[in-house]
GUKE-772458 format. One record per residue: x, y, z of N, C-alpha, C, O in turn; residue number from 1. Coordinates in steps of 0.02 Angstrom, whole numbers. Each point is the difference from the previous one (the first is absolute). Layout:
residues N
- n_u_n_v_n_w_ca_u_ca_v_ca_w_c_u_c_v_c_w_o_u_o_v_o_w_i
- X_Y_Z_X_Y_Z_X_Y_Z_X_Y_Z_NUM
...
END
This chain:
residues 223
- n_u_n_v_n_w_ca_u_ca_v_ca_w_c_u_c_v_c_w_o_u_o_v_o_w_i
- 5937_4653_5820_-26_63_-27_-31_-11_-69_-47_35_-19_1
- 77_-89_-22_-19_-15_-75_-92_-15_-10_-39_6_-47_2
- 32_-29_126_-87_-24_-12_-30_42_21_-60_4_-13_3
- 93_46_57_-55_61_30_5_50_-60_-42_43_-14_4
- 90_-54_-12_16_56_-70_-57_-16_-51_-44_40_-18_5
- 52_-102_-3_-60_-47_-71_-65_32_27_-36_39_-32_6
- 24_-66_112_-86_8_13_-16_46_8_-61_0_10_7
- 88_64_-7_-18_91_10_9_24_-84_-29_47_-28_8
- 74_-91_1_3_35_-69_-59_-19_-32_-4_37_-49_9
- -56_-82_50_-62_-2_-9_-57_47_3_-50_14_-34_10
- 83_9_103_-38_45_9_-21_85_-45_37_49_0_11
- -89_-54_-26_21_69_-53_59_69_22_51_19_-29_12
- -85_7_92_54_46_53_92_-15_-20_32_51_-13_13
- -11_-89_13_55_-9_-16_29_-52_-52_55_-27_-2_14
- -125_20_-52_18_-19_-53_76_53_-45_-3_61_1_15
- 57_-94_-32_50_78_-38_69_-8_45_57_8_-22_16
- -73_-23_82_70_28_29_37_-69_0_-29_-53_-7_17
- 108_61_16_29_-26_-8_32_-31_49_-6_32_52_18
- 51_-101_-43_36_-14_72_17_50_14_-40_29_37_19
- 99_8_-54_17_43_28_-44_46_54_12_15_59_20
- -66_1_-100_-33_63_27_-44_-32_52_-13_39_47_21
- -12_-93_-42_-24_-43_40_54_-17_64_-36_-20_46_22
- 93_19_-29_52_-22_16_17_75_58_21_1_58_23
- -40_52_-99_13_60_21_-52_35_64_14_30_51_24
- -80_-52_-83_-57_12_17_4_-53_77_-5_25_56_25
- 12_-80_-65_14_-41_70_42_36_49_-27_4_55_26
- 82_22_-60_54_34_28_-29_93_47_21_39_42_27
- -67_-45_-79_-30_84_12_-79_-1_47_-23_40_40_28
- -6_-113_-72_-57_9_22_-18_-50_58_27_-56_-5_29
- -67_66_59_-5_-71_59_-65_-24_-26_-52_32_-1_30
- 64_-105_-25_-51_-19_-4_4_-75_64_46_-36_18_31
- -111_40_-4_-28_-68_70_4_-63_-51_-15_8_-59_32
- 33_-59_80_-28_-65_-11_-36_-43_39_14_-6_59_33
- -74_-34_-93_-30_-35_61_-37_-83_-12_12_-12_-59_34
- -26_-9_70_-31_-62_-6_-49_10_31_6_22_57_35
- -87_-38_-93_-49_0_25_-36_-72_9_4_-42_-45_36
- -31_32_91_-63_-59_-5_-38_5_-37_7_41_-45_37
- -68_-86_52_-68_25_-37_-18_36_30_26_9_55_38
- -79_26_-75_-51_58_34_22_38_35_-38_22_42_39
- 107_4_-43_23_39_18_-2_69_-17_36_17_-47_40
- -75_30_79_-31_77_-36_88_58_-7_46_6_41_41
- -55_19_-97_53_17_-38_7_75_-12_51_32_-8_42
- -118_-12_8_-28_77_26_-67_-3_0_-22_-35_-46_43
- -19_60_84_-59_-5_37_-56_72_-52_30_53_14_44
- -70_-41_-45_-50_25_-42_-23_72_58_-37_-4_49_45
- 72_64_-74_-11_51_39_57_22_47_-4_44_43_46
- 45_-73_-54_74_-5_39_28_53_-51_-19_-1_-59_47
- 75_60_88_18_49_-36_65_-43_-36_30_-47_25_48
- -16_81_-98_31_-78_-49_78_79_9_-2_60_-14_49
- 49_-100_38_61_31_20_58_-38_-32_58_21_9_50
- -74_-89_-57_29_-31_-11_-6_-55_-54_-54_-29_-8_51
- 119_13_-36_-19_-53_-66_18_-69_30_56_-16_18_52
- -95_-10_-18_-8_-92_9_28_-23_-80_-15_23_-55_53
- 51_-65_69_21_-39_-68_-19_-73_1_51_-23_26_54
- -90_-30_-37_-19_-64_15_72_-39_-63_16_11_-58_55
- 3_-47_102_78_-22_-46_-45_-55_-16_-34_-1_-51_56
- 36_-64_114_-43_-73_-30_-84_-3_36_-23_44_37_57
- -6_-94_-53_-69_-14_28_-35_46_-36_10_29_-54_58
- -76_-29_119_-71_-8_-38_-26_54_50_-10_-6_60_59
- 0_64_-104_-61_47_82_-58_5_-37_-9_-15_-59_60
- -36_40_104_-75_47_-24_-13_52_23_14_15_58_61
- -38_15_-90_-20_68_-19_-66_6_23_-38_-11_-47_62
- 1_26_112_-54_-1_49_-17_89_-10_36_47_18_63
- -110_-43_-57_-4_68_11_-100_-15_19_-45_-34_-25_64
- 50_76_75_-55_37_24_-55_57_-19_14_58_17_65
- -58_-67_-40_-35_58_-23_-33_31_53_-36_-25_43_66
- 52_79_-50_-26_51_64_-69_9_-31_-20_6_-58_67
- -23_-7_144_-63_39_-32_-53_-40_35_21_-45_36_68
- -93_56_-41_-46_-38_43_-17_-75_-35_-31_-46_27_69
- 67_46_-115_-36_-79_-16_70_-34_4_41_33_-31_70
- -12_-99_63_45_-5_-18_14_-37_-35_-37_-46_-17_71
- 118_60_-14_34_-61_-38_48_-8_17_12_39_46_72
- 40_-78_-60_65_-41_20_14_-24_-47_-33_-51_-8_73
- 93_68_-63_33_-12_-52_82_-23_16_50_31_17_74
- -67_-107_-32_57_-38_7_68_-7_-91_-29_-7_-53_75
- 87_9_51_35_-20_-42_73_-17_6_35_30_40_76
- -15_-70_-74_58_-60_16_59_27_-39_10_-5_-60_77
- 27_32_102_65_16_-75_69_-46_14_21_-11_57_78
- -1_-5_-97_80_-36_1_72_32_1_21_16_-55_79
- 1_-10_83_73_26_-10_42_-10_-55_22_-53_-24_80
- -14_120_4_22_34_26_-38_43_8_-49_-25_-28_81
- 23_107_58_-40_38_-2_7_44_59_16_-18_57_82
- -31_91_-81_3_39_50_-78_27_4_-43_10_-42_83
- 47_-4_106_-83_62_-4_-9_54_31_27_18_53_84
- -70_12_-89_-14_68_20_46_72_-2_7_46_40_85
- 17_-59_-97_48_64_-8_-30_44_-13_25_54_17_86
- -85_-51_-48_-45_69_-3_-27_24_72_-30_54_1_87
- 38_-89_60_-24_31_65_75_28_49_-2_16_59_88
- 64_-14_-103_43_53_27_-4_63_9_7_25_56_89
- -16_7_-105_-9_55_-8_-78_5_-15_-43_-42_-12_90
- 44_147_24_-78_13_-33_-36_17_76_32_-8_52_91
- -92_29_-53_-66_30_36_-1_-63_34_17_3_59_92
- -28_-44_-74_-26_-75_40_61_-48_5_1_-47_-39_93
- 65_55_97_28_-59_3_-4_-60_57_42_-10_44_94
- -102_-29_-55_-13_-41_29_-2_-71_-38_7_10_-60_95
- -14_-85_74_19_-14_-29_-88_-38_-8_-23_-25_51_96
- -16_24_-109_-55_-11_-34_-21_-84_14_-60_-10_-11_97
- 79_-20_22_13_-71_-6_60_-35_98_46_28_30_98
- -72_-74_-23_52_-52_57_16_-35_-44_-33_-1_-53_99
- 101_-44_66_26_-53_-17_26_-42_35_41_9_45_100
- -66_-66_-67_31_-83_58_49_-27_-42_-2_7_-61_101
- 39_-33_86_44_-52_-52_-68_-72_-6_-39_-7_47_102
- 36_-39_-108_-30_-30_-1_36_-63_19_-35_-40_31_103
- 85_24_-41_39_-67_-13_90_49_42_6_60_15_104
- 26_-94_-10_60_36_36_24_43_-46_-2_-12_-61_105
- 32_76_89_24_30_-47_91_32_16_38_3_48_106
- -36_12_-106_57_50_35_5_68_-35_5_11_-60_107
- -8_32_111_8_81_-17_54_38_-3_49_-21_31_108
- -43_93_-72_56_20_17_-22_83_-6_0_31_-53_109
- -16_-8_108_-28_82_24_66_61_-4_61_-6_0_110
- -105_64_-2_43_59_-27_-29_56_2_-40_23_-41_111
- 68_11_110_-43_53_2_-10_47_-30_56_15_-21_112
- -101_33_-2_-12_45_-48_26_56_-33_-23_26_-51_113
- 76_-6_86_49_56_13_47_-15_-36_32_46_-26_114
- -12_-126_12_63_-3_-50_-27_-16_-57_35_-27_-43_115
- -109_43_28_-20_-2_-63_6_67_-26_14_6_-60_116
- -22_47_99_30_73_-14_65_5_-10_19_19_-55_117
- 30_-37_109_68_33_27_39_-46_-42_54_27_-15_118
- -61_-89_-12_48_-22_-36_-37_-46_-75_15_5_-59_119
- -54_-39_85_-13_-49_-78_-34_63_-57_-6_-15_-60_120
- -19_92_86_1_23_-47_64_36_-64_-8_29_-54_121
- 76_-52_97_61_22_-25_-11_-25_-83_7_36_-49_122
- -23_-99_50_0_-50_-55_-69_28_-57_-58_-6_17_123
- 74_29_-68_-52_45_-35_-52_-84_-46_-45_4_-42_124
- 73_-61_69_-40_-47_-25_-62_-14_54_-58_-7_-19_125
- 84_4_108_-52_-24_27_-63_72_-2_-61_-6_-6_126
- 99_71_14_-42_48_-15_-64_7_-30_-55_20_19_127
- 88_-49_-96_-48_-16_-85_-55_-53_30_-59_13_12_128
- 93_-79_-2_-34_-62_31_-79_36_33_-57_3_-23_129
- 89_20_89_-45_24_38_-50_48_-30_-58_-6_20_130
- 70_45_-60_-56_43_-39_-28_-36_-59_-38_31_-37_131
- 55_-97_25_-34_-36_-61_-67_-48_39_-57_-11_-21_132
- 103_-20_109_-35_-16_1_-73_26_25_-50_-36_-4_133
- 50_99_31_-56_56_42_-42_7_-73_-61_-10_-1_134
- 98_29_-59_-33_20_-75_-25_-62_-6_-49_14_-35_135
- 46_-69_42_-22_-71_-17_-77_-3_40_-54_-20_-22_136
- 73_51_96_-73_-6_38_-23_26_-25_-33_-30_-43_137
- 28_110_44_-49_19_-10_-22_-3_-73_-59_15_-10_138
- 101_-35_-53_-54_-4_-53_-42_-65_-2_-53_-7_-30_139
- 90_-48_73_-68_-71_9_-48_45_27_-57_-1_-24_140
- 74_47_80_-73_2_37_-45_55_-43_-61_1_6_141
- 89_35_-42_-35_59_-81_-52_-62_-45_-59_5_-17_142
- 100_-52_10_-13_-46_-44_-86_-34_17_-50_-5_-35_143
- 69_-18_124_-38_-38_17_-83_62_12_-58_-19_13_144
- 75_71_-20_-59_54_26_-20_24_-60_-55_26_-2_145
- 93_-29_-54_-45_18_-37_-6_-54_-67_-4_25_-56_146
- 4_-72_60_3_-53_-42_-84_-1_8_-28_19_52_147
- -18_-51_-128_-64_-10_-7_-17_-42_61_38_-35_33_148
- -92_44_-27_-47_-67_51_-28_-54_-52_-30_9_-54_149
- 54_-81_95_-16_-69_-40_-48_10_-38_-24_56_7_150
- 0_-88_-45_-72_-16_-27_-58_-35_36_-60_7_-7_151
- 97_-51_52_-45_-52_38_26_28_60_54_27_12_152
- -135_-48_44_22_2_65_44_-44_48_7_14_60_153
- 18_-63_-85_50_-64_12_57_70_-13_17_32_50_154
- 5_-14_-107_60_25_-2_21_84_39_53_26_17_155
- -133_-2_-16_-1_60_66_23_-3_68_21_43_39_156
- -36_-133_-31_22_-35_67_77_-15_1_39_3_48_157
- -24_-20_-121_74_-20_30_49_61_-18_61_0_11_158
- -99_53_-40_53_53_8_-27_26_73_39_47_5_159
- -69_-45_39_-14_15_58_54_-38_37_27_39_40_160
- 0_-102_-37_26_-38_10_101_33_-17_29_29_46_161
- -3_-38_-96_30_36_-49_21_47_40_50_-8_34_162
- -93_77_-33_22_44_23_20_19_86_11_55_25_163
- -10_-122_6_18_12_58_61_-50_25_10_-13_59_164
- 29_-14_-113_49_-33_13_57_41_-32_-2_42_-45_165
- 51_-63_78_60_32_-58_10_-17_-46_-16_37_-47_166
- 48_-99_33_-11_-38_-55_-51_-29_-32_-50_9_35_167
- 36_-43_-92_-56_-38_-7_47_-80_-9_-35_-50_-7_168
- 104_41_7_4_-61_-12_-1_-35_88_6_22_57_169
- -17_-77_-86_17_-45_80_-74_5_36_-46_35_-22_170
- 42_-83_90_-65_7_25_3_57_42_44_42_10_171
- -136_-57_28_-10_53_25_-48_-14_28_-39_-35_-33_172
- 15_57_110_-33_-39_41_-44_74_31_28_41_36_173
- -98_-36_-56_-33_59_21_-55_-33_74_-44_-42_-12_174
- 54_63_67_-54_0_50_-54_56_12_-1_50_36_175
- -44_-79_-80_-59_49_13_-57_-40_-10_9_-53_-32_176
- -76_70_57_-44_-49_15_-50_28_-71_14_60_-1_177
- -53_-69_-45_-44_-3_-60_-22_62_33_43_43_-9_178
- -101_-17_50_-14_65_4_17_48_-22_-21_39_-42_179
- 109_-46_108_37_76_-19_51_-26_-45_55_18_22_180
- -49_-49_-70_-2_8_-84_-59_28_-48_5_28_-55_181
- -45_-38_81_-62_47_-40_4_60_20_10_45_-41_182
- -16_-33_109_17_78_22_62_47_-33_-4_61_-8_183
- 77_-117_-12_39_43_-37_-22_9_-70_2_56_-25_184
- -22_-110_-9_-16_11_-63_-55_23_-16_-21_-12_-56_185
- -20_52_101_-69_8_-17_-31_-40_-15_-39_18_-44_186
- 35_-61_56_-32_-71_-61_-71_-29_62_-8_16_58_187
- -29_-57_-98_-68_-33_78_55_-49_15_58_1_-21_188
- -84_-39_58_25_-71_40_-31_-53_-57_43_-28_-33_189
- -80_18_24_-34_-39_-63_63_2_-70_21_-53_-23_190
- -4_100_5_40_5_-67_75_-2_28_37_-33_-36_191
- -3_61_96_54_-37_11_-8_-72_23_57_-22_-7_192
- -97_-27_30_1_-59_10_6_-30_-59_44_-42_-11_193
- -103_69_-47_-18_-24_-64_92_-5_-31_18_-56_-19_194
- 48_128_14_37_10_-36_49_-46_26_43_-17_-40_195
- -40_-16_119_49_-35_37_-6_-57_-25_46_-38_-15_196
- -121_25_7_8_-86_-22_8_-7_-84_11_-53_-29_197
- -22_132_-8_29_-34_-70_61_-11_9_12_-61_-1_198
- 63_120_16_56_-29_18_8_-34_11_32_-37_-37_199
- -58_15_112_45_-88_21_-29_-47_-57_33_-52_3_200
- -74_48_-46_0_-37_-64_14_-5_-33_-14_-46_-38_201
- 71_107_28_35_5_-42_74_-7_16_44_12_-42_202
- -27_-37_117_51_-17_26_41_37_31_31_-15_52_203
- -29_75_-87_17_91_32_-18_34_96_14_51_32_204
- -41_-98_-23_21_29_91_-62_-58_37_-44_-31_-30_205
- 55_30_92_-23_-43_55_-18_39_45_34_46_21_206
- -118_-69_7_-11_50_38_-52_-28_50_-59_-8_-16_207
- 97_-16_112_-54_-8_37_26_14_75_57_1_21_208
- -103_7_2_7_64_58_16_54_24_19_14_56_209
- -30_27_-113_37_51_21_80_-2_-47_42_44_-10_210
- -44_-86_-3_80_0_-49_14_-29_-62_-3_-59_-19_211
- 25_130_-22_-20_-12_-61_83_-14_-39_47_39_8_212
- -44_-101_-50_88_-9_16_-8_8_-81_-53_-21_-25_213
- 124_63_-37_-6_6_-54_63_-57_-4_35_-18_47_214
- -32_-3_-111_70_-72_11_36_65_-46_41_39_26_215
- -56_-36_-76_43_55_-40_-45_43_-31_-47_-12_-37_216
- 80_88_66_-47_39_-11_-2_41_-66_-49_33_-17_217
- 132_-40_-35_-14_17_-59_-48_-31_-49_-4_19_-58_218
- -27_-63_82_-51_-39_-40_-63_47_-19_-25_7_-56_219
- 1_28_125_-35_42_-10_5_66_-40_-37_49_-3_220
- 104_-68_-33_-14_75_-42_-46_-14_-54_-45_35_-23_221
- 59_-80_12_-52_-38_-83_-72_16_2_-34_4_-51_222
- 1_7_135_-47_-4_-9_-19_100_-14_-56_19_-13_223
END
């Protein structure tokens, strides 16, 4: 219990509580355990989200789809510990925005949504947790909408970039072909080709066929 206790207490959600209350919380609540392979899908993008995934060890990604006639396909790598998608429990839209594969083996530990009501809200810490971390989204995403536009069109591109990942640390692997990147950014095909090859000169992302890979994407805040 001492290691499933350490690697959830990471987690912000139940950052505060104590063995005890952790101890208590096991006793009240059913949570699944599982061992995954690789590429093993973990919840599927449009699937109604009924439930908290907890990633204890390994490696998943975060596979999201842009709806719509141009497409894209936004890849990102997170490490365990990590939960996702707690903002698609509740609310107008609970579906879940994003699929996930395990990348490397993993191990999970699931919990259906109901004892996030009926009991872990007993605890007035995971409660707080949970509203710090919903207050956390949405002021990144306040932040990210109304923050100035770059100076340069390199840095219009990588907040274009930026704003469609969750994070900006760690990589990030975009499939979209030069066109419909101009089509999102408004931009010609001439000046996004021109802005792709200053980047990769500058070492900041790789880009051929159709797949545009960032190594680390907080780099791009600088620009």
């Amino acid at each position: 219990m001492a290691t499933v206790y350490d690697k959830l207490l990471q987690l912000p959600l139940f950052q505060g509580l104590t063995l005890k209350d952790f101890t208590n919380i096991l006793g009240k609540v059913t949570f699944h355990f599982d061992n995954c392979e690789p590429e093993t899908l973990l919840a599927a993008q449009g699937e109604l989200c009924k439930r908290l995934t907890f990633i204890l060890d390994g490696t998943i990604t975060k596979r999201t789809k842009v709806e719509g006639d141009v497409p894209m396909v936004v890849e990102e790598t997170f490490t365990a510990p990590y939960i996702f998608e707690l903002s698609s429990l509740f609310g107008k839209d609970t579906v879940y925005r994003s699929s996930y594969f395990s990348t490397t083996k993993a191990s999970t530990m699931v919990m259906h949504k109901r004892f996030l009501l009926e009991e872990l809200n007993a605890y007035p810490i995971v409660d707080m947790n949970y509203r710090n971390i919903m207050s956390a989204q949405v002021q990144e995403l306040s932040r990210r909408l109304w923050s100035p536009p770059a100076p340069t069109p390199e840095g219009r591109l990588a907040a274009f970039f930026l704003h469609h990942v969750e994070r900006a640390e760690g990589e990030k692997v975009f499939h979209i072909q030069k066109t419909d990147l101009a089509s999102f950014t408004n931009e010609s095909f001439s000046r996004i080709s021109a802005m792709l090859t200053s980047l990769q000169k500058q070492g900041l992302l790789t880009y051929a066929r159709g797949i545009l890979t960032i190594p680390d994407a907080s780099k791009l805040l600088e620009l």
